[in-house]
C-alpha positions in Angstrom: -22.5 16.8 -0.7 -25.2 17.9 -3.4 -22.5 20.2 -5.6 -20.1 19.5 -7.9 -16.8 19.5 -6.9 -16.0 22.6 -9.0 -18.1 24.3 -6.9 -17.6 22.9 -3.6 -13.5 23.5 -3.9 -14.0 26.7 -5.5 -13.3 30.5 -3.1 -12.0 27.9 0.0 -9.5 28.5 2.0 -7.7 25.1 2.3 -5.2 24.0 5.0 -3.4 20.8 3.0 -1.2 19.0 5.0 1.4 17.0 4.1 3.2 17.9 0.4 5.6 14.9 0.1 7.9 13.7 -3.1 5.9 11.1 -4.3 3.4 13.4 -6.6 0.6 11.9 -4.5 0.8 15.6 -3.0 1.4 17.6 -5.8 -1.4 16.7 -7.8 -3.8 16.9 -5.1 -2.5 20.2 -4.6 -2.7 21.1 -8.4 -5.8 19.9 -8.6 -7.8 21.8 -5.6 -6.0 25.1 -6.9 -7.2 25.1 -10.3 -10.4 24.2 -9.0 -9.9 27.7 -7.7 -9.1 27.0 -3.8 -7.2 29.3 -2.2 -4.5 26.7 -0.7 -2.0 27.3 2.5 0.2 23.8 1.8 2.5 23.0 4.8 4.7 19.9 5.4 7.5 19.2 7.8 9.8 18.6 5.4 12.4 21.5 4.5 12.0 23.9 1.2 15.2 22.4 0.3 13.9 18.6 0.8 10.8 19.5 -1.0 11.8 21.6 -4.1 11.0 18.8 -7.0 7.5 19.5 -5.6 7.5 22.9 -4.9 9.0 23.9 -8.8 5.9 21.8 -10.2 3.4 24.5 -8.4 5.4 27.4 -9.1 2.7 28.4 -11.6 -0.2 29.0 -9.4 -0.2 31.8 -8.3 -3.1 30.3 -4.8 -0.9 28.3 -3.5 1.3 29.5 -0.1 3.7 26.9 1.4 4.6 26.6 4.5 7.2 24.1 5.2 9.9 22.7 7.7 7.3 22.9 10.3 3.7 23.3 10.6 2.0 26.4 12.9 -1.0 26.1 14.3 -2.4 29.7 12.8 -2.9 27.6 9.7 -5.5 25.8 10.9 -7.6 28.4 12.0 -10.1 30.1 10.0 -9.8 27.9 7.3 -13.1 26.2 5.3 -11.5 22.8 5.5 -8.4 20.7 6.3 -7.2 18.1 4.2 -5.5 15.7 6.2 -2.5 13.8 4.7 -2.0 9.9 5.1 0.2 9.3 8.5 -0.5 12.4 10.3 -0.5 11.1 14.4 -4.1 10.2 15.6 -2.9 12.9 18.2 -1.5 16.0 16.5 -1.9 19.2 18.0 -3.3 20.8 14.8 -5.7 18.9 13.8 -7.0 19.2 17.3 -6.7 22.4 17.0 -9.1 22.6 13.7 -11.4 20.3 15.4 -11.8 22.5 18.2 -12.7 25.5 16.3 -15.1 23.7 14.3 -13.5 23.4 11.0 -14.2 20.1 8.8 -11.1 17.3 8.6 -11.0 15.3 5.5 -8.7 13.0 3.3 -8.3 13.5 -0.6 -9.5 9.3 -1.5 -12.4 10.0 0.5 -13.5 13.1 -0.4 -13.2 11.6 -4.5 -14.9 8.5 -3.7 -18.3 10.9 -2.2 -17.8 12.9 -5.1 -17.4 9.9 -7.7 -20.7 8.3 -6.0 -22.6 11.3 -6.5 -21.9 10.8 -10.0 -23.3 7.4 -10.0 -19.7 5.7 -10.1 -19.3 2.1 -8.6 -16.6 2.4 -5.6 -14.5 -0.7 -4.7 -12.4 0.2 -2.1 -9.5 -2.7 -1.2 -7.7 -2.9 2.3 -5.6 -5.5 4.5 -2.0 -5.8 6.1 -0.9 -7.4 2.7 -2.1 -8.2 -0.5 -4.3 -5.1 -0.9 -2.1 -3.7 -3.7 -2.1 -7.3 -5.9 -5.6 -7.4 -5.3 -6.6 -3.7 -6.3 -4.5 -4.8 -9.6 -6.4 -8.2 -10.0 -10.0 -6.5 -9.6 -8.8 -3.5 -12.0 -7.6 -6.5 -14.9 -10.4 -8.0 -14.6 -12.6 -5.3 -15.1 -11.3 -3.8 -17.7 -11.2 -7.4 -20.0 -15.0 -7.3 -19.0 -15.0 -3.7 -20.8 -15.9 -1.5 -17.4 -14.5 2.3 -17.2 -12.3 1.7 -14.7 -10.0 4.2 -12.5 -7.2 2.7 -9.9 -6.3 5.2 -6.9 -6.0 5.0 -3.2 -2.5 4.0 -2.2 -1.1 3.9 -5.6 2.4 5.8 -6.6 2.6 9.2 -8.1 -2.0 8.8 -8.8 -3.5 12.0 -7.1 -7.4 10.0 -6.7 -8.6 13.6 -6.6 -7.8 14.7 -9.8 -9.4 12.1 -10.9 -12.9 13.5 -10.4 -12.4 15.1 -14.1 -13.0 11.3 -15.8 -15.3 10.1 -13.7 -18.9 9.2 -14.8 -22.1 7.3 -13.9 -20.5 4.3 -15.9 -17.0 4.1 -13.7 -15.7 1.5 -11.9 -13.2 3.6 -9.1 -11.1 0.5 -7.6 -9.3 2.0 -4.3 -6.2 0.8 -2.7 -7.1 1.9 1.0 -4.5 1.8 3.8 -5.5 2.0 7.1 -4.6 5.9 7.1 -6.7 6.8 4.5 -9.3 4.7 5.8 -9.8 7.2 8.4 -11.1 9.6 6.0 -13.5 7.2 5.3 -14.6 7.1 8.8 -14.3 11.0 9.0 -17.1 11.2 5.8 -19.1 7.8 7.6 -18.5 6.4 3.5 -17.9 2.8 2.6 -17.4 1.7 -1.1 -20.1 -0.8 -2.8 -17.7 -3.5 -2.7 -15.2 -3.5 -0.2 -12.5 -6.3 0.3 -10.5 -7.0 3.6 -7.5 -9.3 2.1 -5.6 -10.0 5.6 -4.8 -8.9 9.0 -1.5 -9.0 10.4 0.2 -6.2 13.0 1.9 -3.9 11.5 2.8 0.3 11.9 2.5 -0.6 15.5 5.1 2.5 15.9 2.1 4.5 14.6 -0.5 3.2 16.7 1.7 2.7 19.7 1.2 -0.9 20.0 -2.4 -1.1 19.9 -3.4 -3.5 17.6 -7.4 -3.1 18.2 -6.7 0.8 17.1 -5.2 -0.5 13.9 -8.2 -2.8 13.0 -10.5 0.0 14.1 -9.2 2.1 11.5 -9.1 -0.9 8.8 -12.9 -1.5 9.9 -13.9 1.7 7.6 -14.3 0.2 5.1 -17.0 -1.7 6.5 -18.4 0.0 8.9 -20.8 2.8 6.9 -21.5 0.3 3.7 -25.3 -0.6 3.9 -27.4 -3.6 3.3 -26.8 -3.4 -0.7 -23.5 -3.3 -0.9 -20.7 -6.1 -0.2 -17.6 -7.1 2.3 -15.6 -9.4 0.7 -13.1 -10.6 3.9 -10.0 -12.9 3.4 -10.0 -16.6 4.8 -6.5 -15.2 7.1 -8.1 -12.4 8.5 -12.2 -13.5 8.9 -12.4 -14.8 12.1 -10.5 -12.1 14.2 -12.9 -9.4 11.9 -15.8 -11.1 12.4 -15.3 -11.5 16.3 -14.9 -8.0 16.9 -17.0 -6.3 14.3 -19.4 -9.3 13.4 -22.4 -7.2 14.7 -21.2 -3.8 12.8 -21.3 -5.0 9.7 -24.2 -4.1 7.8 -23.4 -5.1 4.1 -23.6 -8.4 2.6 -20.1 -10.6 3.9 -18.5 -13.2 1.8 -15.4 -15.5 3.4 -12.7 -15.9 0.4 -10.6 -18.5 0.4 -7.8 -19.6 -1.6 -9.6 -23.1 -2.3 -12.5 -20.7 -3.8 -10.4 -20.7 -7.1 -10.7 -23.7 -9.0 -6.8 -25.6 -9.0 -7.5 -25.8 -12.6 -7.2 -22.3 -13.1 -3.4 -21.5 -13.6 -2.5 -18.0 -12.1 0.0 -15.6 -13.6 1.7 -14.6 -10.2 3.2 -17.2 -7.8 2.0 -18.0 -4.3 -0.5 -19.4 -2.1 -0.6 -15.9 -1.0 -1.4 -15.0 -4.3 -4.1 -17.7 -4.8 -5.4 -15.7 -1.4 -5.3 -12.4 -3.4 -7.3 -14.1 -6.4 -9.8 -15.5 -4.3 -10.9 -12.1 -3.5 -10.9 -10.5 -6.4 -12.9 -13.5 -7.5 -15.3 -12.9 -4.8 -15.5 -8.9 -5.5 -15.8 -9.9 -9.4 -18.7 -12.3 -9.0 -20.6 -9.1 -6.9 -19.9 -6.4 -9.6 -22.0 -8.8 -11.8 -18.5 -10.0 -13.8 -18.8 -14.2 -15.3 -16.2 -16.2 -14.2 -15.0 -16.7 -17.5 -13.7 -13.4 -17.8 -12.0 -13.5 -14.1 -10.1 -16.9 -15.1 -8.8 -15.2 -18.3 -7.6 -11.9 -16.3 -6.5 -13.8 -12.8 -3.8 -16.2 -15.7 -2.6 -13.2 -18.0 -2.3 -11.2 -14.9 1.5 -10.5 -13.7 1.6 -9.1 -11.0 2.6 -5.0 -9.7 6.0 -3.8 -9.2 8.1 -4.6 -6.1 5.6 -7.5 -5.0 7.9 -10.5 -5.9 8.2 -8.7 -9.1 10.6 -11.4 -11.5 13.4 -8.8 -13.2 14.6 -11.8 -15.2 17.5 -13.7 -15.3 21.0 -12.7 -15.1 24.0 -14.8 -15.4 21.9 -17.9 -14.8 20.6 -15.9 -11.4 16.8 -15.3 -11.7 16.2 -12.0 -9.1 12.6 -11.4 -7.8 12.4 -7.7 -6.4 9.8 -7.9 -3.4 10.5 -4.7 -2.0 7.4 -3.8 -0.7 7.5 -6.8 1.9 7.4 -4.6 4.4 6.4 -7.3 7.7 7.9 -10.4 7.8 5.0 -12.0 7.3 5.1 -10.9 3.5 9.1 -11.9 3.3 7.9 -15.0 4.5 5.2 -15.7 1.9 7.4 -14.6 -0.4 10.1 -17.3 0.8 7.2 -20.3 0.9 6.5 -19.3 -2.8 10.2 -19.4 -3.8 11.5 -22.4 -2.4 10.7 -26.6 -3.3 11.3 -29.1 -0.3 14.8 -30.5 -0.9 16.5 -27.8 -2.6 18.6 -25.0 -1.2 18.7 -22.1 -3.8 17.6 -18.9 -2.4 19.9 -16.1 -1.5 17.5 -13.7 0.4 18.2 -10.2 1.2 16.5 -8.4 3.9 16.7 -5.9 6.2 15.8 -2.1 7.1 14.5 0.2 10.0 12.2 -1.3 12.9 8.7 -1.6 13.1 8.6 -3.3 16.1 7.2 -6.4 14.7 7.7 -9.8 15.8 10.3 -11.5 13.6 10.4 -15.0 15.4 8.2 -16.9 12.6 10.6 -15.3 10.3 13.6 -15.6 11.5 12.7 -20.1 12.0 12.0 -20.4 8.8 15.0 -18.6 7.5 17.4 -21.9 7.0 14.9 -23.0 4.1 17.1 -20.3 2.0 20.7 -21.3 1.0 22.3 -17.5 2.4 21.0 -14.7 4.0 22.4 -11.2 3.1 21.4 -8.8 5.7 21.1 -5.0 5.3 22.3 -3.3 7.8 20.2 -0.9 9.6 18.2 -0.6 12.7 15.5 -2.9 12.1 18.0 -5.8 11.2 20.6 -5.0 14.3 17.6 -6.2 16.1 17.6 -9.8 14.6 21.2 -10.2 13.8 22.1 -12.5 16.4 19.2 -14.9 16.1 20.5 -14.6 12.2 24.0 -15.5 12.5 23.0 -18.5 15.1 21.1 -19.9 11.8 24.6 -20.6 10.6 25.2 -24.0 12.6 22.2 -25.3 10.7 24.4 -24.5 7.5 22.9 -21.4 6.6 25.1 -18.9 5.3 25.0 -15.7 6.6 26.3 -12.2 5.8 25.9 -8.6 6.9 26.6 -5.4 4.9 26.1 -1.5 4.8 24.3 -0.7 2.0 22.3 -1.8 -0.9 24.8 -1.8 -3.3 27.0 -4.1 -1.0 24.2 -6.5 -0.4 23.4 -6.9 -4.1 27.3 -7.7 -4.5 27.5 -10.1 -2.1 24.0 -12.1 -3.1 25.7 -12.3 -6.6 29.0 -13.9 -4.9 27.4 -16.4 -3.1 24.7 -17.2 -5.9 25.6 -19.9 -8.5 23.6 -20.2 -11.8 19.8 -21.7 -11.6 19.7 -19.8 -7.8 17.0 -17.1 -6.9 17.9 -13.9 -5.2 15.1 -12.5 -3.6 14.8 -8.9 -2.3 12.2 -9.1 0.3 13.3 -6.5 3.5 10.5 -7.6 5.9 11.5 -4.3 7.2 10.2 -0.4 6.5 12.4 1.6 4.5 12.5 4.7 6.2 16.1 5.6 7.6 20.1 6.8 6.7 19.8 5.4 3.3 16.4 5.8 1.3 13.6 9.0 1.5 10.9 6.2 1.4 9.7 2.6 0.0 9.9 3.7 -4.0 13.0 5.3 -3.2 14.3 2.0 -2.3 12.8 0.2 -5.1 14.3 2.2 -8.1 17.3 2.0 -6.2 17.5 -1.8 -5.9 16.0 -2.1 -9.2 18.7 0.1 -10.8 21.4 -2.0 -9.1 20.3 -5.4 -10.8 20.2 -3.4 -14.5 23.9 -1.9 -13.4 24.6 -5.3 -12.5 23.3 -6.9 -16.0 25.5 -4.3 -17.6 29.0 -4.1 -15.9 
C-alpha cells in the first residue's frame, strides 16, 4: 500500500462481515463509510438482535445491511472483503471471494500497514492468556516514558481502524492480537516491530476442530513476516513448544522472558506469578522500544491491572470479591486460584462455570479443594465436570450448583464469612442461554456485587 487510506477506502465496494454488539463493528463500519466506501454489511445475527448497532449507522446513507444470514452474491464483485474475527477457516463465502479473485483482509491488520506507512512503531501482543494484561503493561509504560501511544487489537468497544485519523510517525500502536485476527496478519504477510508471544495453552479447540498445530499456526503470525530488525519477545511457558516448531521461521531477533527476569525487589501492582509472567514481557518488549528500566519498574508497581482479569471490586461485608471473568480456560481459573490462596488457609469461595470448550479440566478440577466452596454455574460446560466436582466434597470441600448468576453470587455470599475471597473466575466460555457474549457477562456479574453492596 503506497496511498493513504482516504484514498485507498474511498469509491470501494466493501463486503464487511460480521457487525456484532460490541461497537468493535460499528465503528469499523462508521469509519470505512465516511471514508467514502460504499459498504454491503452482513451478519448472521437478526435485525432485531442487531438494532443498538444498526440505529448508530442510520445516518449514512452507503451503508446496506444484510442480516440474519449471509448470501453469497455479496461476495462477488466486490473491491475487497473485510473479514470479521471468528469467521470458520472453512466458510463458503470467503471461498467464494477467494475464488473469484477478490482481496480478504481484517480491520487490525489493514491499520497496522496503514499506521507503518506513516512511520508508526507496531507492537502487536498475542498468547492463550496474559495478552490483554500485557498489552496494558507495555501501553503504561509507554506512556510514563512520554510515547504517543494508541491500544487496539482485541480491546472492547476500540474500532483499531478508526484509529488511522491519530496516527503519526511518532506513534506507538500497541495491538492485542488473538489468534483470529492474527490471520489477517498472515493474509497482509505483516508482523509488528515488536511482537510478544505471552503463553500457549489449547484453547477454541471448537473453532479449530481439535487441532492444536492449526491454532499455533495462526498465533505464529505474529512472527512469521517480522524481519531481521525487528523483535519476538516469547514467554518462558510457551518458548520451547514455539521454538520447536517455528525455531527456523523466525526471522526477527527472539528474547525468552521469564518471570525471574524481574528483579523480586520490584513490587508489582497486580497479583500473581502469572502476572510476574506478564511483566516479564512487557519488560522485555520495553527494553527493545529503547524504554530505561527505571521507567518500566515505576509503571509495572502503579500498574493495576484491566477489568475482569482478577479485577479486586473491594470489600463487602468483610468479603473482598475479585471479578476474573475473562478466565476463560482453566488454566487462567487456575492461576487465578494459585494467586489467591496461602498454604494453610481455606478462604476462597470460587465460582465457575459456563458453556464447553472442550478443554481438559483435570489439572483444574485437582487443585479445586485448595478453595473452601465451589459454587458452580450451571450450564453445559460445567455439567461436564460436575461429578468430578461434587466427589471433591469427601476431601471437605463444599460444593454447590445453581442456575444462574444471580443465584451463584447468592449463595458465594452464604457460605462466605468476613476476611474470605470470592472469586469469579468461569474457566469456561460465556456464550450460551444466559449472556450474548464475555462483556455481557462481566457487567452482569459486576452489577450483581454493586446490587449486592446496596440491598
Amino acid at each position: 500500500m503506497t496511498t493513504s487510506y482516504h484514498e485507498y477506502f474511498r469509491g470501494k465496494c466493501i463486503t464487511l462481515m460480521g457487525l456484532g454488539l460490541l461497537g468493535r463493528g460499528v465503528g469499523d463500519a462508521r469509519f470505512l463509510a465516511e471514508c467514502g466506501a460504499e459498504l454491503i454489511v452482513t451478519d448472521k445475527k437478526s435485525a432485531e438482535e442487531l438494532a443498538t448497532s444498526v440505529a448508530e449507522l442510520s445516518d449514512l446513507p452507503n451503508i446496506t445491511f444484510r442480516l440474519g444470514e449471509h448470501n453469497l452474491e455479496d461476495f462477488r464483485d466486490r473491491d475487497l472483503i473485510i473479514k470479521a474475527a471468528g469467521v470458520p477457516q472453512d466458510s463458503p463465502f470467503i471461498a467464494e471471494a477467494r475464488a473469484a479473485g477478490i482481496p480478504i483482509a481484517m480491520t487490525t491488520a489493514l491499520f497496522s500497514q496503514f499506521a507503518k506507512e506513516a512511520g508508526a512503531t507496531i507492537v502487536g501482543v498475542t498468547g492463550t492468556r496474559g495478552k490483554s494484561t500485557t498489552t496494558a503493561m507495555i501501553a503504561e509504560i509507554l506512556e510514563q516514558a512520554g510515547k504517543s501511544v494508541l491500544v487496539g487489537g482485541n480491546v472492547r468497544g476500540v474500532s483499531t481502524l478508526a484509529l488511522l485519523p491519530e496516527v503519526t510517525a511518532e506513534t506507538h500502536a500497541v495491538l492485542e492480537l488473538d489468534s483470529w485476527q492474527l490471520q489477517g496478519f498472515g493474509e497482509a504477510k505483516l508482523g509488528p516491530d515488536v511482537g510478544v508471544f505471552t503463553t500457549l495453552y489449547p484453547d477454541h479447540l471448537n473453532y479449530y476442530k481439535n487441532d492444536t498445530a492449526a491454532y499455533l499456526a495462526d498465533k505464529a503470525n505474529i512472527f512469521l513476516y517480522q524481519d531481521e530488525a525487528d523483535t519476538i519477545v516469547v514467554g518462558e511457558q510457551a518458548a520451547d513448544t514455539v521454538l520447536a516448531r517455528y525455531g527456523d521461521a523466525m526471522p526477527a531477533r527472539r528474547v525468552i522472558a521469564r518471570a525471574t527476569d524481574v528483579p523480586q525487589d520490584w513490587v508489582l501492582g497486580v497479583l500473581g506469578e502469572h502476572n510476574r509472567a506478564n511483566a516479564a514481557c512487557a519488560l522485555a518488549a520495553a527494553r527493545a522500544l529503547g524504554v530505561d528500566d527505571g521507567i518500566t519498574r515505576a509503571a509495572l508497581q502503579s500498574f493495576r491491572g484491566v477489568p475482569g482479569r482478577l479485577e479486586n471490586l473491594g470489600v463487602f461485608a468483610g468479603v473482598r470479591v475479585y471479578n476474573d471473568n475473562n478466565a476463560t480456560t482453566p488454566d487462567a481459573t487456575l492461576a487465578a486460584i494459585r494467586a489467591l490462596t496461602e498454604v494453610g488457609v481455606k478462604n476462597v469461595i470460587l465460582i465457575m462455570g459456563g458453556d464447553d470448550k472442550g478443554l481438559d479440566m483435570s489439572a483444574l478440577v485437582a487443585e479445586l479443594p485448595r478453595c473452601k466452596a465451589v459454587v458452580l454455574f450451571k450450564e453445559r460446560g460445567t455439567d461436564r465436570i460436575r461429578e468430578q466436582v461434587f466427589a471433591l466434597e469427601h476431601e471437605g470441600l463444599q460444593v454447590f450448583q445453581e442456575e444462574g448468576l444471580a443465584a451463584c453470587v447468592e449463595q458465594a455470599f452464604h457460605v462466605a464469612a468476613a476476611g474470605d475471597i470470592i472469586l469469579y473466575s468461569p474457566a469456561f466460555s460465556s456464550f450460551g442461554r444466559f449472556f450474548k457474549n464475555e462483556y455481557d457477562r462481566n457487567d452482569q456479574f459486576v452489577a450483581l456485587i454493586q446490587s449486592h453492596n446496596q440491598s
